[in-house]
Each structure stands twice: as C-alpha cells, then as structure tokens.
N, C-alpha and C positions, 0 to 999 in steps of 0.2 A: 929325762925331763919331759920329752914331749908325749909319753905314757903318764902324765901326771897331769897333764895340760886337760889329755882326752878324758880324763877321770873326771875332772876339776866342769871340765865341757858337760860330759853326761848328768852331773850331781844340779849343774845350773838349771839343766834344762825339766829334767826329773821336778825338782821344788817350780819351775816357774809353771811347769801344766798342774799343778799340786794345786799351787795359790790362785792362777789365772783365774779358774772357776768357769763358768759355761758364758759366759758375760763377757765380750771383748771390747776393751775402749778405745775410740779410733784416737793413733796416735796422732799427736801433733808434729812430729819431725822423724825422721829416719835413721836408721845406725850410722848412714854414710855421713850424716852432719856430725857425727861425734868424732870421727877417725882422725887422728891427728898428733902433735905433740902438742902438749899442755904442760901453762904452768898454774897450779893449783893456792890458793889464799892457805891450804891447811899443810900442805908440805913443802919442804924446799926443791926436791929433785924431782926434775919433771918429770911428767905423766904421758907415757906413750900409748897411745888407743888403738889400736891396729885392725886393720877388716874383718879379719879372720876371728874373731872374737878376745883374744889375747890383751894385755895389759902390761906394761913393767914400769917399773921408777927404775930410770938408767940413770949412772953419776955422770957427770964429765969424763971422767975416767971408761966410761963406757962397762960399767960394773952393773951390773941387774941386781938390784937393791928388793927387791919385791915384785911379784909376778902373779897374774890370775886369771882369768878368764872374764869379759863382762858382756851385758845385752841390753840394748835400749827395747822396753815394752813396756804397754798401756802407760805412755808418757814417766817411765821410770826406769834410772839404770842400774843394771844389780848388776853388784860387783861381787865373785865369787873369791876367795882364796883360800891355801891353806897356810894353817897359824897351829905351831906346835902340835902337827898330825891331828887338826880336826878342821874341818873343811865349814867355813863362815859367808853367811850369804848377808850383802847390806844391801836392801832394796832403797835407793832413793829419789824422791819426786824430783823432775825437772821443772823448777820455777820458770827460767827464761831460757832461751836458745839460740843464738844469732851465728853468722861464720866465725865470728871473733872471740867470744866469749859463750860460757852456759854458764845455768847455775843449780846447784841442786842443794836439797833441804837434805837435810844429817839426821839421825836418829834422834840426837839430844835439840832439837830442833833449830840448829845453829844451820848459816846459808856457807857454801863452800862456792868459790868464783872459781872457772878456769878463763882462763887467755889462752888463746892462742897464740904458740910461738912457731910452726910450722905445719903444712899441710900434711 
C-alpha cells in the first residue's frame, strides 16, 4: 500500500506542475487548515485529511473505505485516487475556509460542506 501511496504522491505532483503553468496564485489558506477529520455534506463516512498528504474514508469499524493522496494549491484541493487501476485527479475550488468548517465547489458545480469533527 504505501508503494501506491508514493505512486498516487508522484502522479499528483507531476499533473499539478503540468497545470500550475508559470503564474502562481497567492493562496488564501494553508494545508495545515485542512488536516483534520471531517464530516463531508456528500458522504456518510468520515473524511480523514492527514499532514502528510494522505486521505481515507475510515468506518466506525476503523475499515479504510477509500484512500488517496491530496494538496491544497492556488486556493484548490486536488484530490488524487485510484479507481479500477486508473489514477483520477479532482481539482476543487475552496469557496470558504474557517477552523470549523470549508467548502469546496464539485465538478458538476454542486458546493460540498465539511465540519469539523476533530483536529
């Protein structure tokens, strides 16, 4: 697993100097505001955001439901994973950002709320 992590690591990083482009936008908040558990308006099990760049949906059960790598930049967080052996990048804007809650805009241009439920 954690040879998949570093793969998942390299592939994010690779697309976000791809897309970045020569143009840096100063961020409005830091990765450390995002680190945390989360509970998400779009899924039931929370969302774990961890320093280290890493990601999982753990059950109650303490089951890792889903796992991927992500990076807060130019005020958006991309989230990487892999889905049936192809590796998926979702870049999304961060509307608002406070300690308690953020919110980021979805592809289909739907708003996704997290709460915080622990640091």
């Amino acid at each position: 697993m954690v040879s998949r992590i570093w793969k998942l690591v390299a592939v994010t990083w690779i697309v976000l100097a791809v897309t970045s482009g020569c143009t840096k936008k100063e961020s409005l908040y830091s990765e450390k505001d995002f680190v945390g558990k989360w509970e998400s308006s779009r899924v039931t099990t929370p969302v774990h955001l961890y320093e280290d760049g890493e990601w999982e949906l753990i059950t109650e059960s303490d089951e890792v439901q889903q796992y991927g790598v992500w990076l807060y930049s130019d005020n958006k967080i991309l989230w990487t994973v892999r889905v049936n052996g192809k590796i998926h990048h979702d870049p999304n804007p961060v509307l608002s950002a406070t300690a308690n809650e953020f919110q980021l805009r979805e592809k289909d241009g739907s708003v996704t709320t997290f709460r915080r439920i622990a640091p």
